[in-house]
VOGU-3710 file (C-alpha; in Angstrom, 3 decimals, decimal comma):
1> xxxxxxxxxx> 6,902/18,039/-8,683  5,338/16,009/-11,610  1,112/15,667/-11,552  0,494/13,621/-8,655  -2,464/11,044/-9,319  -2,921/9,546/-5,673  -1,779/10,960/-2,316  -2,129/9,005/0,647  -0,822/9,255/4,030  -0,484/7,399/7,361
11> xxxxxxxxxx> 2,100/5,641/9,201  4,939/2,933/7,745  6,123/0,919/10,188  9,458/-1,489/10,167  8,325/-4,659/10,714  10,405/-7,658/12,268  9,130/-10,920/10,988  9,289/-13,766/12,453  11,124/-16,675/10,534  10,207/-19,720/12,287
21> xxxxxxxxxx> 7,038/-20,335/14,236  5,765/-20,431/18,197  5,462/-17,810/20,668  7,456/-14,670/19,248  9,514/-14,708/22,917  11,022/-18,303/21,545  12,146/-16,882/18,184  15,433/-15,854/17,548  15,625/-15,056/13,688  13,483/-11,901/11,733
31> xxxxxxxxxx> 13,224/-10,900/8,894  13,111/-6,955/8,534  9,981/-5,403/6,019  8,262/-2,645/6,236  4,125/-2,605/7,033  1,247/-0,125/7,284  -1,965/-0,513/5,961  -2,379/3,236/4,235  1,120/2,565/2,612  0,125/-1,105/1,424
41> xxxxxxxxxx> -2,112/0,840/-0,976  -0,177/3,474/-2,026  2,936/0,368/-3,150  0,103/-1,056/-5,105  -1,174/1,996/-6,973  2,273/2,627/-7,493  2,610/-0,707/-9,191  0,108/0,052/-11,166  1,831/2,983/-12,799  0,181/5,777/-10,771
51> xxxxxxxxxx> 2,287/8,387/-9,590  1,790/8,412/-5,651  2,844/10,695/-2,615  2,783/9,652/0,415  2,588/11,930/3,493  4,040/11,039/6,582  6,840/11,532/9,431  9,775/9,357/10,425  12,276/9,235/13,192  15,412/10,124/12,699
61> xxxxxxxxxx> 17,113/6,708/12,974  18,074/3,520/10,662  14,697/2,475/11,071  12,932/5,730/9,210  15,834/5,247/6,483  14,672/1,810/6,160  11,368/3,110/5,659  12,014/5,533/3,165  14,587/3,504/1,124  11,933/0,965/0,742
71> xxxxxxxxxx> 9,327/2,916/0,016  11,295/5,130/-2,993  12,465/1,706/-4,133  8,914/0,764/-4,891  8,302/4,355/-6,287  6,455/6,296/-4,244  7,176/9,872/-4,005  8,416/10,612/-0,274  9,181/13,747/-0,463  6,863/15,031/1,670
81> xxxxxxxxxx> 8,184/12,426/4,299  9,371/14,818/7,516  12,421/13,209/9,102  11,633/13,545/13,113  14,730/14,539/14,948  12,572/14,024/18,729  10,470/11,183/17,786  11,153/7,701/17,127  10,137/5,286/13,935  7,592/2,978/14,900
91> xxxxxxxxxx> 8,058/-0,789/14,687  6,176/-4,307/15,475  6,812/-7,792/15,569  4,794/-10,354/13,502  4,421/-14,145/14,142  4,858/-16,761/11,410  2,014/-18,784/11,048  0,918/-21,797/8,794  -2,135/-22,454/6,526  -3,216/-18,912/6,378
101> xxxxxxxxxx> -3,672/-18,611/10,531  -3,791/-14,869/11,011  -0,326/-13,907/12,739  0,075/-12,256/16,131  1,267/-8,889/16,009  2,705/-7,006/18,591  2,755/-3,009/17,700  5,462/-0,454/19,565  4,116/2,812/18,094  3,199/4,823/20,963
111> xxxxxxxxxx> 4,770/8,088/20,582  6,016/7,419/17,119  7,172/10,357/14,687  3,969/9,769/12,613  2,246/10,269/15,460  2,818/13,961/15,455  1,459/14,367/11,778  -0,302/17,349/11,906  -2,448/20,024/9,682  0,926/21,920/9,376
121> xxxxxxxxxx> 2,624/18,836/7,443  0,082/20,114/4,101  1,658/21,911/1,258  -0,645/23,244/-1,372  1,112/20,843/-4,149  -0,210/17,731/-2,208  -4,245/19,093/-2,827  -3,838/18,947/-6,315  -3,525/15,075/-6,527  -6,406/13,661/-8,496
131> xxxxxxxxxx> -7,571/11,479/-5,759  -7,079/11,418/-1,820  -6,775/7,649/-0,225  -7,450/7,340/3,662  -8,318/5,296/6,404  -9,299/5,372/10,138  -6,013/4,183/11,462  -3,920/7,887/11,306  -7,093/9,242/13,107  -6,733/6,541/15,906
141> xxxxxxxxxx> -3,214/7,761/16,026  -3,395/11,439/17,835  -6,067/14,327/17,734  -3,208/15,918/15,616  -3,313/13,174/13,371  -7,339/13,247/13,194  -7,163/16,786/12,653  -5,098/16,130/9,617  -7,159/13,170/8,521  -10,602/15,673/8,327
151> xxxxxxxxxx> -8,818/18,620/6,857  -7,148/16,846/3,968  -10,378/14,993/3,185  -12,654/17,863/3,695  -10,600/20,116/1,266  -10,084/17,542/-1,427  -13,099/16,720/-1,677  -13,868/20,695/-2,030  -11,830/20,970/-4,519  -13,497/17,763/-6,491
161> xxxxxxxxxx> -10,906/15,579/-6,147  -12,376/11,997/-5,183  -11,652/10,223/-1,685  -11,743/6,881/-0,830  -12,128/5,778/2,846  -11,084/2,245/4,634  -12,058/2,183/8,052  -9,411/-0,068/8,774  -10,181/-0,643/12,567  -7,810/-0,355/15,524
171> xxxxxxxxxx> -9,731/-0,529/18,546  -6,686/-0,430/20,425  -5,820/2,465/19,208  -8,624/4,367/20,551  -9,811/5,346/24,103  -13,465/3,510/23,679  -15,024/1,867/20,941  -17,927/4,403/20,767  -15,232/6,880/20,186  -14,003/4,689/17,640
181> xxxxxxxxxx> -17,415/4,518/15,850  -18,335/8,260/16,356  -15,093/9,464/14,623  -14,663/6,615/11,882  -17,990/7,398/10,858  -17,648/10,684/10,061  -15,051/10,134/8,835  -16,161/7,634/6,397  -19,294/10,749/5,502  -16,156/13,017/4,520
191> xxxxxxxxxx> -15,350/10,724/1,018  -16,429/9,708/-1,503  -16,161/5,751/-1,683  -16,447/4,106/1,545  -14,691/0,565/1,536  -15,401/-1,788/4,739  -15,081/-5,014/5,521  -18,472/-6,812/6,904  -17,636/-7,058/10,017  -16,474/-3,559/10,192
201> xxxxxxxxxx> -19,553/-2,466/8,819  -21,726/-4,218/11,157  -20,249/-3,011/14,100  -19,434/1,421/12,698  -23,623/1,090/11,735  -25,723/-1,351/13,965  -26,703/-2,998/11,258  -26,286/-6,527/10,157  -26,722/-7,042/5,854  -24,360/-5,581/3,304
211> xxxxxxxxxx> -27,486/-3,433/1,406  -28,359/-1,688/5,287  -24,563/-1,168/6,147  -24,646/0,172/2,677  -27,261/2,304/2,849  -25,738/3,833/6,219  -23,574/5,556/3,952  -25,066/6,612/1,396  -27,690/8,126/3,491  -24,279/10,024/5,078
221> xxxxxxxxxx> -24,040/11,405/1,061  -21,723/9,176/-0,068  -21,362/8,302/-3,656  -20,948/4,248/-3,588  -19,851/1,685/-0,381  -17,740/-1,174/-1,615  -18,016/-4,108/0,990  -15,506/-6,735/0,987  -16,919/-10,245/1,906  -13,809/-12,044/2,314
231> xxxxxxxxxx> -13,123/-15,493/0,198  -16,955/-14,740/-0,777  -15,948/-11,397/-2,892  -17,809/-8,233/-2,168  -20,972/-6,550/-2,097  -21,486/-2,629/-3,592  -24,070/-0,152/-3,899  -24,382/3,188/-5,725  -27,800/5,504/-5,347  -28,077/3,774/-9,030
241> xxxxxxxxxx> -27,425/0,204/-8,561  -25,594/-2,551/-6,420  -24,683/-5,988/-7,249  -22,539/-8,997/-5,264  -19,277/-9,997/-7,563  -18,122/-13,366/-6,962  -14,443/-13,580/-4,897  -11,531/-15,476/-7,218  -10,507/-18,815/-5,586  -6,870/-19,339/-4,484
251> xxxxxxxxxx> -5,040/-22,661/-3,945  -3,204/-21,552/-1,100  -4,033/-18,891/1,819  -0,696/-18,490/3,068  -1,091/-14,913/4,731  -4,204/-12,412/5,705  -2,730/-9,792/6,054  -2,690/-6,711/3,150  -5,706/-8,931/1,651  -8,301/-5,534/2,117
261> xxxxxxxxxx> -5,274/-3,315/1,022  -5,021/-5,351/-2,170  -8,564/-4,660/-2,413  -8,572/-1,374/-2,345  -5,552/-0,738/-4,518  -7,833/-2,617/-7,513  -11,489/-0,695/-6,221  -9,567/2,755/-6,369  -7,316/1,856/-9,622  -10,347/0,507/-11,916
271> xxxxxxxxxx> -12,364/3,896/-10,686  -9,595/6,242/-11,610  -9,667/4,134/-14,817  -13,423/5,003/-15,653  -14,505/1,452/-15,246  -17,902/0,616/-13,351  -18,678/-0,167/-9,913  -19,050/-3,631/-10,612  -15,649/-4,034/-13,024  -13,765/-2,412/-10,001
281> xxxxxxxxxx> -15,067/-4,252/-7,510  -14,045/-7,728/-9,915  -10,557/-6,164/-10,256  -10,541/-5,928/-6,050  -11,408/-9,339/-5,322  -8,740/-10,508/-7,900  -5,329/-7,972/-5,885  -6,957/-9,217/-2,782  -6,783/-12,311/-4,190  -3,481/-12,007/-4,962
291> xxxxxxxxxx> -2,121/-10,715/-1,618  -3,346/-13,273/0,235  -0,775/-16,059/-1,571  2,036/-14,507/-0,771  3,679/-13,915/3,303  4,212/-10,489/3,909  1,800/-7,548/3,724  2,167/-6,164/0,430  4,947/-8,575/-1,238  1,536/-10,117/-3,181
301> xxxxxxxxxx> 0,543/-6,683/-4,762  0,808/-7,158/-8,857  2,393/-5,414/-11,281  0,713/-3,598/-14,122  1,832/-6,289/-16,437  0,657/-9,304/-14,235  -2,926/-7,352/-13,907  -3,064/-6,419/-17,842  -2,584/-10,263/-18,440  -4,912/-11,592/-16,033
311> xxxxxxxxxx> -7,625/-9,034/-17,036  -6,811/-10,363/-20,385  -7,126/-14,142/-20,097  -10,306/-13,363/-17,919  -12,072/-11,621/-20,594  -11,048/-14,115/-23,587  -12,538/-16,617/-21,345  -15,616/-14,762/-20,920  -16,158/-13,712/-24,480  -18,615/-15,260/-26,436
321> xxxxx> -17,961/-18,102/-28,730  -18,135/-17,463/-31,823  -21,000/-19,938/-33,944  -19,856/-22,363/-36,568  -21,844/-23,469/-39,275
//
């Protein structure tokens, strides 16, 4: 196996989207993707020109070729993807909404093959990825799946390797919210770079301003928390410094979803770049930016061309003019 910069892992989902709108019982017509917040990222690193690997299980059925075919087609390295011969791919429905609505979602995942992602599902080529990308959603998924999430961040981090953390909230997903708090935040202590949305934040630490849900962390010895703001940008803090970067306006909201994923892909990229806390956060709010003018989860996610030339034009506009006599 070549070096592997990023490894991230999680469940990938088919997805059936609707193609016209209304209650999803009324619609006859959708569109088959693919959708899963932890695998959102890893497509957009991938973009980028990292090398990724993504960890997970699939059933054995058209469904968890689907996923796999798609996911090799946008170059992510799946093969340490198990193939499930008991357990079934999981799958959802999503509603098509207008003017940037969020869609309803309806999830069948119970019981899925990634489910059953356990501790036993590490190889020793997997910890020597540069960096290790999670969130809270495999955790929500099974105490296998939690065990996994703690070991692979524990020892990665052990190893210096960097981690970033998206809580990513499914309170579904989990038998009671203080559960859900409990195990997201430690969690969250376990890495390195702890991205939340406000909300999010508010609600894993009691506390209501970006600088206290920021603190939270960092208190929990994390090295910097990255909080998006929505269309308002984001708010981070290091021990050293913290700063709010404006968000990039948009002409058109057409879809939500994958808008915190793009985020992360350009928070986690920029850092792996050695740029600051405050370039990577800019180079967030513009993928998130990005993702949220396009339908589909991760169809918005730019190429390493399309950043290179935006970064570009942004800082020719932002250079000094030169004085004339």
């Amino acid at each position: 196996m070549s070096e592997i910069d990023i490894l991230s892992f999680g469940e990938t989902m088919t997805m059936l989207v609707a193609e016209q709108t209304g209650d999803l019982a009324a619609v006859r017509h959708f569109e088959k993707r693919i959708a899963g917040a932890d695998s959102n990222v890893a497509i957009g690193l991938s973009r980028l020109g990292f090398n990724v690997a993504w960890l997970s299980r699939v059933g054995n059925d058209s469904m968890g070729r689907f996923v796999i075919d798609s996911l090799q087609q946008e170059g992510v390295d799946c093969r340490h993807v198990t193939v499930d011969p008991a357990y079934p791919t999981g799958f959802q429905f999503k509603s098509l909404e207008l003017e940037g609505a969020d869609p309803v979602v309806e999830y069948f995942r119970r019981g899925s093959a990634a489910s059953h992602l356990s501790v036993n599902d590490i190889v020793p080529a997997l910890l020597k990825a540069r960096h290790l990308h999670a969130t809270g959603i495999p955790a929500a998924l099974s105490a296998t799946c939690r065990e996994l999430s703690q070991t692979l961040m524990i020892q990665m981090r052990e190893s210096g390797r960097s981690v970033s953390f998206d809580p990513n909230l499914r309170p579904s997903l989990w038998s009671s919210q203080a559960e859900m708090i409990r195990e997201v935040n430690h969690l969250a202590s376990l890495a390195d770079w702890v991205m939340p949305g406000l909300a999010e934040g508010e609600l894993l630490t009691g506390r209501d301003t970006p600088a206290d849900i920021a603190q939270f962390y960092l208190d929990k010895g994390v090295e910097a928390v990255v909080i998006k703001l929505g269309a308002k940008g984001a708010y981070y803090r290091t021990q050293l410094n913290q700063a709010f970067v404006p968000g990039v306006p948009v002409p058109q909201v057409i879809d939500t979803v994958g808008a915190g994923d793009g985020f992360a892909v350009g928070v986690i990229s920029a850092l792996l770049e050695n740029l600051d806390f405050a370039q990577a956060t800019a180079r967030g709010n513009w993928i998130g930016a990005q993702a949220v003018q396009s339908r589909g989860d991760m169809e918005g996610l730019p190429t390493r061309a399309a950043l290179q030339a935006a970064e570009s034009t942004a800082e020719s506009t932002n250079a000094p003019r030169r004085q004339t006599a």
